[in-house]
N, C-alpha and C positions, 0 to 999 in steps of 0.2 A: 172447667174447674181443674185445678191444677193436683195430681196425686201426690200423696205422702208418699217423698223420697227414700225417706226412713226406714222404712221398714219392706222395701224393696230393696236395697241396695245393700247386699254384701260388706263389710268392713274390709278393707286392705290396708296393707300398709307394705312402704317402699324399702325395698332389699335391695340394696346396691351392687352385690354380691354375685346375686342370682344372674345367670346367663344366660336365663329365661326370659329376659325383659324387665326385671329387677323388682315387677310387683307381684308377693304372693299372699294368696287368705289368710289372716290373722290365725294364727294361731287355734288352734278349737278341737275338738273330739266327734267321732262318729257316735262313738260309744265312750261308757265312762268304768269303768274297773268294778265289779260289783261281786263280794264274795259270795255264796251260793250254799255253803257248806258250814260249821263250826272250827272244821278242822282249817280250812281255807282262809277265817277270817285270822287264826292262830298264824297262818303261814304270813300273812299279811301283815300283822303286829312283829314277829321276827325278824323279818327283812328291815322295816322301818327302825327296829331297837340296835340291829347288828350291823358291822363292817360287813364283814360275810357270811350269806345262809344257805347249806345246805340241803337241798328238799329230794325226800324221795318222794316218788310218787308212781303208780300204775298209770297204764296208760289211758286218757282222759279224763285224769281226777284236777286239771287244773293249774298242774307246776308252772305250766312254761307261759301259758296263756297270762297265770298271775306274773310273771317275773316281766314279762312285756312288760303290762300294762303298770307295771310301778317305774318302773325304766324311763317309759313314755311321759310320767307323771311328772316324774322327778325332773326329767330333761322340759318340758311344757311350763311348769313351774321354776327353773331355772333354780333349781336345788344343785343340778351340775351341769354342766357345758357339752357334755356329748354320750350315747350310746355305743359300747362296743359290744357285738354280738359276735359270738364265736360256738366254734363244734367240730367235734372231730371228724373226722374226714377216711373211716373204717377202710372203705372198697380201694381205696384206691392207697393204703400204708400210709397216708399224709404226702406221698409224692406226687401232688398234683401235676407235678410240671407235665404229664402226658398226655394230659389232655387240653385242650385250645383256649386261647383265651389270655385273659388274664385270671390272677388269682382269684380274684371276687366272681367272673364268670364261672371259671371250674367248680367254686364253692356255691354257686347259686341252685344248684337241683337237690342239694343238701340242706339249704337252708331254707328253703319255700316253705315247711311250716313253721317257722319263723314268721316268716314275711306275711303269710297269709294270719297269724295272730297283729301282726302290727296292724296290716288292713283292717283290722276288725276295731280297734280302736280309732285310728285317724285314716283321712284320705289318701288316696296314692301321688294327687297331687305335693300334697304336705309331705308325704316321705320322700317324694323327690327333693324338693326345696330343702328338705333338712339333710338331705346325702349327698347333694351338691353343695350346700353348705359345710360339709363335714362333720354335724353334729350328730350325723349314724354314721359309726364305722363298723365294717363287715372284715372277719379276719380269720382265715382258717385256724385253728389250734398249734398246727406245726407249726407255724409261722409267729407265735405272740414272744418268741425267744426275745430278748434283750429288750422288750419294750416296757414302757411304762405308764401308766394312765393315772391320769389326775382328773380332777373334780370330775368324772366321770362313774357311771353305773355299766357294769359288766355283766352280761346274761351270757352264760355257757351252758350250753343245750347238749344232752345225748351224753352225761359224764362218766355212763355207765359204759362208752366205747373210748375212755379214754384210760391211759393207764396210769399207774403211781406216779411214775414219774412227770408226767404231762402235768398231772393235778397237782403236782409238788411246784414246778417251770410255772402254772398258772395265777398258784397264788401268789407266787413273788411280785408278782407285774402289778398288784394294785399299788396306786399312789396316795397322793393325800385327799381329803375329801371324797373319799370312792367309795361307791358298795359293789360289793360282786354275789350272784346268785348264781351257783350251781346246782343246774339238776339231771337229776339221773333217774332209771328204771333197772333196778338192779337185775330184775327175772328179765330181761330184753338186751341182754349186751350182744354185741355181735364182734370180741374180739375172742382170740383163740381162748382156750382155757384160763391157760398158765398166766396168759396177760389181763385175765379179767380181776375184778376186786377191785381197785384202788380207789374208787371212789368211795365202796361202801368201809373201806382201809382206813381211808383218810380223816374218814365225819367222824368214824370212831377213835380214832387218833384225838381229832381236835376237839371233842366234845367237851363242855365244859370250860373251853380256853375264854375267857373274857374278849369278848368282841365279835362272836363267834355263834352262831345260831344252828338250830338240827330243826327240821319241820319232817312230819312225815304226813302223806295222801294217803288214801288207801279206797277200796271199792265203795265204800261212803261217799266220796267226793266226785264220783264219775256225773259229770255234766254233758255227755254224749248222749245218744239215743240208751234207755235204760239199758237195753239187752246187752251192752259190751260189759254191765257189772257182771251178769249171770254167765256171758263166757270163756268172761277172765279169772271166775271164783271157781268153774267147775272144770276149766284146765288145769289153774294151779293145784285142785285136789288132785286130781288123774296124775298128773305129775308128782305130787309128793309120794302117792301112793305107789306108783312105778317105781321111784326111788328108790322107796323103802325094798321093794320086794328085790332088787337088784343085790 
């Protein structure tokens, strides 16, 4: 007796393109994007209403995890033609050149929680097929000068290491049909003093401007093991309190 093919056999379809052998899995999701929070499902309605939205957020409330998975959404459903994912690049001033590789490889120990949120949504087969195809582009911050992107979704990670002026060179670069989502952890920058701010500069700048979104996380939204809310809320008290007595 002969088995149902059907429901054995994987869907493909043929990629010309791909230098892989040119056939890769249909398109599909690991996972599917799912808010968890109130404030989350808010940050999720903003991105989808705005050109560009600003998200602050503590660390594991969500920001960057959601901005993937609308990214991925958007590019899977053919709302735009490709991913650019960027970040600053602290340790090393933006002068990568010193270290080996090409640019994407010097950027890649920067961007693996990145990478590791896109795993979590689609396969790694699939993000290869769509980075050989060009529909992920990977691009350090210093580097987005003179560029411009169209029918594409921009995710810029860690904006709290970037500065005014970056933020300022970043926003120029969207084109038409684009969204761009910036996020940042304002209590976690790691640039010198005098150069931190711009991010949280800029959302206050732009707030209000039509086309234009502010979402904010906070320890509500931590989707980690609980305990990083309790020792993100009882650092930040010790620290204000230090502050104060300063």
């Amino acid at each position: 007796m002969r088995k149902n093919s059907k429901n054995n056999k994987k869907k493909r379809i043929i990629d010309a393109t791909n230098p892989l052998g040119g056939e890769v899995l249909e398109p599909g999701y690991k996972n599917r994007l799912r808010p968890r929070t109130e404030n989350q499902k808010n940050y999720i309605r903003t991105v989808a209403e705005n050109d560009i939205t600003f998200c602050h957020g503590v660390a594991g409330s969500g920001k960057t995890h959601i901005a993937i998975g609308m990214a991925l959404e958007y590019l899977l459903d053919n709302k735009v033609k490709k991913i650019v994912i960027t970040r600053p690049v602290v340790e090393s001033g933006e002068k990568i050149g010193y270290l080996p590789g090409t640019a994407e490889e010097k950027l890649h120990p920067y961007l693996l929680p990145l990478l590791d949120e896109v795993n979590y949504f689609i396969s790694t087969a699939q993000f290869v097929s769509l980075k050989l195809n060009n529909k992920i582009e990977i691009v350090p911050l210093g580097l987005m000068r003179g560029r411009n992107f169209h029918h594409s979704f921009i995710v810029a990670d860690e904006c709290q290491n970037a500065s005014y002026e970056q933020i300022k060179m970043l926003l120029t670069r969207l084109g038409t049909d684009s969204k761009m989502v910036l996020t940042g952890d304002t209590t976690q920058s790691d640039l010198h003093r005098h150069a931190q701010g711009g991010f949280y500069d800029m959302s206050n700048a732009l707030d209000n401007v039509p086309g234009i979104g502010i979402s904010k996380l906070d320890f509500s939204d931590i989707v980690r093991n609980p305990i990083i809310a309790k020792i993100l809320s009882r650092l930040e008290y010790l620290e204000r309190q230090n502050g104060s007595e300063k």
